[in-house]
C-alpha positions in Angstrom: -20.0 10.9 45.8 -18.3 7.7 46.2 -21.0 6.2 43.4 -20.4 8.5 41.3 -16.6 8.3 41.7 -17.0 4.7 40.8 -19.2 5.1 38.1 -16.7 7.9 36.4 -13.5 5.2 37.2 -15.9 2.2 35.0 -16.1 4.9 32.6 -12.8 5.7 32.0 -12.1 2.2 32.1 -14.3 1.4 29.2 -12.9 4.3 27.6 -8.9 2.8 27.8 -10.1 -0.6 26.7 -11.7 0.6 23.6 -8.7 2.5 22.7 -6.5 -0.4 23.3 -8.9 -2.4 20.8 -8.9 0.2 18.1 -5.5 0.0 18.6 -4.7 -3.4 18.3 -7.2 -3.5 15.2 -5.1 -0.5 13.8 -2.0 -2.7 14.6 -3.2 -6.2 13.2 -4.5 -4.3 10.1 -1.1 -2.8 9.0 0.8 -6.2 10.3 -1.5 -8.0 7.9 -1.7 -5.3 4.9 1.2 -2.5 5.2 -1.3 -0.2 3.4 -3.9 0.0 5.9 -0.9 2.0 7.4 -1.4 5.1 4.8 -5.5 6.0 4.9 -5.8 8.8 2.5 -3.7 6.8 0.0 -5.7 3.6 0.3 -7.2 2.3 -2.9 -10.7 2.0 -2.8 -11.7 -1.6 -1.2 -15.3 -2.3 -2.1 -16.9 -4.9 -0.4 -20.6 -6.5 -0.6 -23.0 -5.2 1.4 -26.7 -6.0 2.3 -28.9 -3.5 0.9 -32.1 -2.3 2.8 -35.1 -2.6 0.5 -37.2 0.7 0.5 -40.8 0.6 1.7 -43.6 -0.9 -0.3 -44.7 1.3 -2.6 -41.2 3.6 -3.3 -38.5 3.8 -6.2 -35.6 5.3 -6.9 -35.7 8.6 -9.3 -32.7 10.6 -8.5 -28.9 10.0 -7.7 -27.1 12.9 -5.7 -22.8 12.0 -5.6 -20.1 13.4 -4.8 -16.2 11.1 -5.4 -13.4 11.8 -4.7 -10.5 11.1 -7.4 -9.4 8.0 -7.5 -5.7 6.7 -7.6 -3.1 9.5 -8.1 0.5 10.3 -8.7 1.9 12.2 -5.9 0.9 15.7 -6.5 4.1 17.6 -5.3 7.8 17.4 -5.7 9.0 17.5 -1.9 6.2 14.9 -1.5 9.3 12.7 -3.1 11.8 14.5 -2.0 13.5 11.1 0.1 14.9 10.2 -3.5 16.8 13.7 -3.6 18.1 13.4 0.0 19.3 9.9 -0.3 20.9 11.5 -4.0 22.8 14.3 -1.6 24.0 11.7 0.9 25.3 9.2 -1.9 27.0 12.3 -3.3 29.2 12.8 -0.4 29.7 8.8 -0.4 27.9 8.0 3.0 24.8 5.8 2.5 25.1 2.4 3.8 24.2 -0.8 1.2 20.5 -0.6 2.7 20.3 3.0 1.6 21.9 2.4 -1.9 19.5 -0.3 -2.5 16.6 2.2 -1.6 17.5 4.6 -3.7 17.9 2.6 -6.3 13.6 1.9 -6.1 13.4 5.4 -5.0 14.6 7.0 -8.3 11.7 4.3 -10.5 9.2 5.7 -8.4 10.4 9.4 -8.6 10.8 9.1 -12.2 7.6 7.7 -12.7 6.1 10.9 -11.6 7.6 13.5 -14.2 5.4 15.3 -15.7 2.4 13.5 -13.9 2.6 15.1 -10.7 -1.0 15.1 -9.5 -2.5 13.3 -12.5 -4.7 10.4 -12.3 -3.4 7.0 -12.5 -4.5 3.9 -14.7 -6.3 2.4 -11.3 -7.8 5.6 -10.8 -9.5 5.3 -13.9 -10.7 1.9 -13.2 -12.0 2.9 -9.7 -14.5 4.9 -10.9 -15.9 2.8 -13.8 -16.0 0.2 -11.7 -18.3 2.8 -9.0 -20.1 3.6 -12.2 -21.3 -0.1 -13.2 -21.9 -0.3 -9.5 -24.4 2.9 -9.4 -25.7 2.0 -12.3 -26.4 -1.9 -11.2 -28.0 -0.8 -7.7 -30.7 1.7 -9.3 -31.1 0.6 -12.8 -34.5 2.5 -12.7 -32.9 5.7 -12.5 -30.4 5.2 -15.6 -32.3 3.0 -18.1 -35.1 5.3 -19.0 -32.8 8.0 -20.0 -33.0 11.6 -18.3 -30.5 14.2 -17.6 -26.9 13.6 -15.6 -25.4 16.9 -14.4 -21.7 16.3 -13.9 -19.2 18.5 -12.5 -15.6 18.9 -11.1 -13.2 21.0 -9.4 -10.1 22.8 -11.4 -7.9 19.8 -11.0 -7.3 17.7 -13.9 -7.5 14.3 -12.2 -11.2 15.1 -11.4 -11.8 15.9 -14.6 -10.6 12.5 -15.6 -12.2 10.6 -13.3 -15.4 12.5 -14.4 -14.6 11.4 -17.6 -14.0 7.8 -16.9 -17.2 7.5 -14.7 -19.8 9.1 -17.3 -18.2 7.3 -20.2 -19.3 3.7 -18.8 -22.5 4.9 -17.8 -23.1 5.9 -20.8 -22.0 3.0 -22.7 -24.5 1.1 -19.9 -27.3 3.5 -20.3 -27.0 5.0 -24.2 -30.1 7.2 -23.6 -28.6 9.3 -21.1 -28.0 13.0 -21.8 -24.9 14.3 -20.2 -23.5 17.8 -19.3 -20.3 18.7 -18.1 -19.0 21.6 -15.6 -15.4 22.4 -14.5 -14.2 25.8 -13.7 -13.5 27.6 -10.3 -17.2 28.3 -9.7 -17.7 24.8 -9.5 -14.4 24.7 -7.5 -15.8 27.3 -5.0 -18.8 24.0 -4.2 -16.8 21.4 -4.3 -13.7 23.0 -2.9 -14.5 25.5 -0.8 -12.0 26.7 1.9 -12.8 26.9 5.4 -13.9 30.4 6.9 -10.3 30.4 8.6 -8.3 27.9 6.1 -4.8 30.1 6.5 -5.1 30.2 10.4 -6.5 26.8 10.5 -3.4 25.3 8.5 -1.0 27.0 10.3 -2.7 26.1 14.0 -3.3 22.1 12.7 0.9 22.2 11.2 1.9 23.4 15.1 0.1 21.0 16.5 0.9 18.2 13.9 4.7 19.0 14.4 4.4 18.6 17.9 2.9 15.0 17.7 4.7 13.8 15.3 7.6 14.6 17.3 6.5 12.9 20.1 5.4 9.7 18.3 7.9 9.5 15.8 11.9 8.8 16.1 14.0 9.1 13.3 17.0 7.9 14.6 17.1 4.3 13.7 15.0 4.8 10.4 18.0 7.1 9.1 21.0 5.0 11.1 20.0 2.1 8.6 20.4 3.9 5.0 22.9 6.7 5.7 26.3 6.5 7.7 26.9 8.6 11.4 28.6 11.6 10.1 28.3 15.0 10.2 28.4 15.1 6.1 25.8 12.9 5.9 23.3 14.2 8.6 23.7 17.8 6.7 23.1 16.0 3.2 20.3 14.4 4.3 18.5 17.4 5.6 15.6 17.0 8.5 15.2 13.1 9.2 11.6 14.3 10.2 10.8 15.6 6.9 12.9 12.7 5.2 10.7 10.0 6.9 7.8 11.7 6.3 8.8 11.9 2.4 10.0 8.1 2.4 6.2 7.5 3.8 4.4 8.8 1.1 6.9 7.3 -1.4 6.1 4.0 0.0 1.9 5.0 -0.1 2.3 5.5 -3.9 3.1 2.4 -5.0 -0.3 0.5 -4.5 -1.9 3.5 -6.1 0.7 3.4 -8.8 0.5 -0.5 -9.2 0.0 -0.6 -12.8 2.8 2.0 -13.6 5.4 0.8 -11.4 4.8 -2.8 -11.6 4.4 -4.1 -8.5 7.5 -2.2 -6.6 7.3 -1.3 -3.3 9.1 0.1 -0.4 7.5 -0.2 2.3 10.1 -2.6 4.0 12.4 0.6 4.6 10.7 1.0 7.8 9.9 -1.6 10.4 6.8 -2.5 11.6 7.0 -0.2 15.1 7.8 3.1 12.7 4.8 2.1 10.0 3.0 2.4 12.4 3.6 5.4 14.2 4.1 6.9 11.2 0.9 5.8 9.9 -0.5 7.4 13.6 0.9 10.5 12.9 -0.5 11.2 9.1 -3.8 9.8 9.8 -4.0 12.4 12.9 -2.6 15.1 10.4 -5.2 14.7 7.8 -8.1 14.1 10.2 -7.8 16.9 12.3 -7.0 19.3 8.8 -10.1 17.8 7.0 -12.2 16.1 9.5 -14.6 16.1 12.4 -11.6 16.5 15.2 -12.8 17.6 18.7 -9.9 20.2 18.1 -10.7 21.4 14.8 -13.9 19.7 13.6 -15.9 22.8 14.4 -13.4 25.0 11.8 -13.2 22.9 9.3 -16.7 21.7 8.8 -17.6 25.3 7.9 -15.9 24.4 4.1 -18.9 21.9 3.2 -21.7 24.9 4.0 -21.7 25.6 0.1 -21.6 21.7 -0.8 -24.3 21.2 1.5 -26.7 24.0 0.2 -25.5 22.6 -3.6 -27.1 18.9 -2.7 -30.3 20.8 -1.1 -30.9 22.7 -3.9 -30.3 20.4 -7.0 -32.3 17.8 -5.3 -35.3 20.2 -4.9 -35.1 20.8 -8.5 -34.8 17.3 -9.6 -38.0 16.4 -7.3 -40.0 19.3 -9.0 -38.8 19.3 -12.7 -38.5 15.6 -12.9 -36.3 14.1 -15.8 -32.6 14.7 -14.0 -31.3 11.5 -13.3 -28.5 12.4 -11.4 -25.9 14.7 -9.9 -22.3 13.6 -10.1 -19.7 15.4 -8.9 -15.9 15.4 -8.9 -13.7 16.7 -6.0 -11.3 15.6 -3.4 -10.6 14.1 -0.1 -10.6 17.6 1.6 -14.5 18.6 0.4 -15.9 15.2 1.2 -14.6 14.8 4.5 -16.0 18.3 5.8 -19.6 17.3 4.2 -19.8 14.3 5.9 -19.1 15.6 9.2 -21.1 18.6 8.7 -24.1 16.3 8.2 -23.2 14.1 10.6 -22.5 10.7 9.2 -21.6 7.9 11.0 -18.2 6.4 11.5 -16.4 8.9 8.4 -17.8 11.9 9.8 -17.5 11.4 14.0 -15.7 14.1 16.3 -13.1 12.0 18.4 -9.8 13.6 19.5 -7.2 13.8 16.5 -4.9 11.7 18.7 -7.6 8.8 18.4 -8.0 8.4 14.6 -6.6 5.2 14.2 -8.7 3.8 17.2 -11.8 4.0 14.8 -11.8 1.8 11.6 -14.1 4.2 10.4 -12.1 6.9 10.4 -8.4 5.5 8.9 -10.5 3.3 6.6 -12.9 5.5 5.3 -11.4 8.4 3.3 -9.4 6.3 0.9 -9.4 7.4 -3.1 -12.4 7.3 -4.7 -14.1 7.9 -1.4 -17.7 8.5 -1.8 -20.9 9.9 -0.9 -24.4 9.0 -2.8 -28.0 10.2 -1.8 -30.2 8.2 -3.1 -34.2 9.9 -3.6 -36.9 7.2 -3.9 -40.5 8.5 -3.9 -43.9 7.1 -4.2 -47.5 7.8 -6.5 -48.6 10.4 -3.6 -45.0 12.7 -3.6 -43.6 11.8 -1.0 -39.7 11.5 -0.7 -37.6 9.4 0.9 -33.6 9.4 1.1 -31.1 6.4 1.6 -27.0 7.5 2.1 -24.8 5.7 0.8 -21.1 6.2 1.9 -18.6 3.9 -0.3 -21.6 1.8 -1.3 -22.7 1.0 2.1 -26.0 2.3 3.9 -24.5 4.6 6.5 -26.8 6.6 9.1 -26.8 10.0 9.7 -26.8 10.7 13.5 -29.4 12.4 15.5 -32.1 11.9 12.5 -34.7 9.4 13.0 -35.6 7.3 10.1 -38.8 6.2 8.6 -37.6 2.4 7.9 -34.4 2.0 8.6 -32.0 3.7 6.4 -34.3 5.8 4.7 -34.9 9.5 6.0 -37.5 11.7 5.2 -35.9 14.1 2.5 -37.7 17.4 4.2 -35.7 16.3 7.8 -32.2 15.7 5.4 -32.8 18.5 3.7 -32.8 20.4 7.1 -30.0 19.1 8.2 -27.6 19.9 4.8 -29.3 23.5 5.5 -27.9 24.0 8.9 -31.8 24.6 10.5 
């Protein structure tokens, strides 16, 4: 007993120092880039890798993808609703010079988003033509020789344009491509499926959210520097929780919105304590309401089953028809990150407590726009299939599978896994 109570206390042990180093990388990350503090509103950071050649005697034939948007405008109002609740407070003459000077960049960024709300922005575009030169670059033998590319996105228009930007520089790199082109909701119901529970689910990860922000997050200095101490301007202002929460994703959309708004930016409204926990708290929101959380991993995984059986089944069909290049397809942040968890991809995809997110790179790092997912299929003169993942560009393994050479998998063992058996 008193081994085993020793071995349990070097456990634990372990356990806090890790923490306290994902922390402290989660800490010197934001300190050195304030961005690193927003994860889902990240622009897409590509980065040289070294590429895994595949086994004598195998090539690439087939491209299986699926991208999230790239850069976007904010997609709803409230989401800049920090301009409007400063506007209330200076209305009843009780912001401080700091907060007048805010608002002042808060109303260029608000304005920047009429009538774009949601849309794709210029360095969304360029994201993914730069991921298509990229694709097309790392298996030329797939692209050059023509063949079919099956494209398809979700009912949201800033897929549709990232579609759109995507096929129209591989086509300009590969003229004898034939492209097709799918949007509507049965594509939506693929690439956006809803978990089995999604209304419960949302309202059980909000409860839970609102309690941890709560607990991480405090207001009171954040608001004390931009709006006076008076009981006019605490009721203008509204709930400092939502305020600072609204503030935070004003301050996210400016990288995103670099070309648009010129360089301005706001993140020096909060200090470097309150990026941070804020940055703790939305990371934990969006992981545990899209990701692999040990809370709600189980319930949310179940939105990727359709995805799952879409890459099975197109892949079959490209291995037996031949001539079908690739599969690209178009969605968001909230169908990749189920996928990759349901498959069981490493780093993006792990089950950790929601309260850990930012103590794995991995996790705040990897679900940034234009996110990605692509299966690469490389076969040989006797049939047999091989598969390589590639998650933003870099060979990523797939737990609990067993690889014939290193990152390649056996497409019949994948294919059992995106099936569930």
């Amino acid at each position: 007993m008193k081994r085993f109570g020793t071995a349990l206390l070097l456990v634990l042990a372990a356990s806090v120092v890790h923490a306290a180093d994902g922390t402290r990388q989660f800490e010197a990350a934001v300190a050195a880039d304030a961005e690193c503090a927003t994860g889902l509103f990240m622009r897409y950071r590509f980065a040289e890798s070294r590429e895994t050649p595949p086994p004598d005697g195998y090539s690439p034939f087939y491209v299986s993808h699926y991208g999230r948007h790239g850069c976007r405008y904010q997609q709803k109002t409230r989401q800049c609703g920090a301009a409007d609740a400063l506007e209330r407070v200076a209305a009843v003459g009780a912001l401080t010079e700091k907060g007048e000077e805010l608002l002042g960049r808060l109303r260029r960024i608000r304005d920047a988003h009429v009538g774009m709300w949601g849309e794709l922005a210029e360095l969304g575009a360029r994201e993914h033509r730069a991921l298509a030169r990229r694709m097309f670059g790392r298996f030329p033998q797939v692209f050059s020789g023509g063949g079919r590319v099956r494209c398809s996105a979700t009912t949201y228009s800033r897929c549709h344009t990232s579609m759109a930007n995507f096929a129209c520089e591989m086509k300009g790199l590969a003229p004898k491509l034939e492209f097709g082109f799918a949007v509507g909701e049965r594509c939506s119901d693929v690439l956006l499926h809803p978990a089995d529970d999604s209304e419960s689910l949302r309202e059980d990860v909000e409860k839970v959210r609102g309690g941890y922000f709560r607990k991480m997050f405090d207001p009171k200095a954040l608001v004390g520097r931009l709006v006076a101490d008076s009981p006019a301007a605490r009721e203008a202002l509204g709930d400092p929780y939502e305020f600072a929460e609204s503030l935070f994703y004003m301050a996210a959309s400016c990288r995103p919105l670099s070309v648009e708004l010129a360089g301005l930016e706001t993140y020096d409204a909060f200090t470097f304590d309150e990026l941070v926990a804020l940055g703790r708290c939305m990371n934990a929101k969006w992981y545990m309401g899209m990701g692999n959380s040990v809370e709600f991993g189980a319930r949310t995984m179940t939105a990727a089953r359709k995805l799952a059986e879409d890459f099975a089944a197109r892949a079959d069909e490209a291995i037996s028809r031949g001539g079908i290049a690739a599969d690209l397809r178009f969605g968001h942040d909230s169908g990749l990150w189920p996928f990759v968890g349901l498959i069981g991809l490493e780093g993006v995809g792990d089950r950790v407590p929601y309260s850990e997110v930012c103590e794995h790179p991995a996790l705040w790092r990897g679900m940034t726009m234009a996110a990605n997912v692509q299966m690469a299929f490389f076969r040989n003169k006797d049939g047999d299939v091989l598969v390589k993942v590639l998650y933003n560009e870099k060979e990523t393994p797939v737990r609990g599978l067993e690889p014939v050479s290193v990152a390649y998998y056996r497409w019949s063992d994948l294919r059992s896994r995106l099936l569930g058996n």
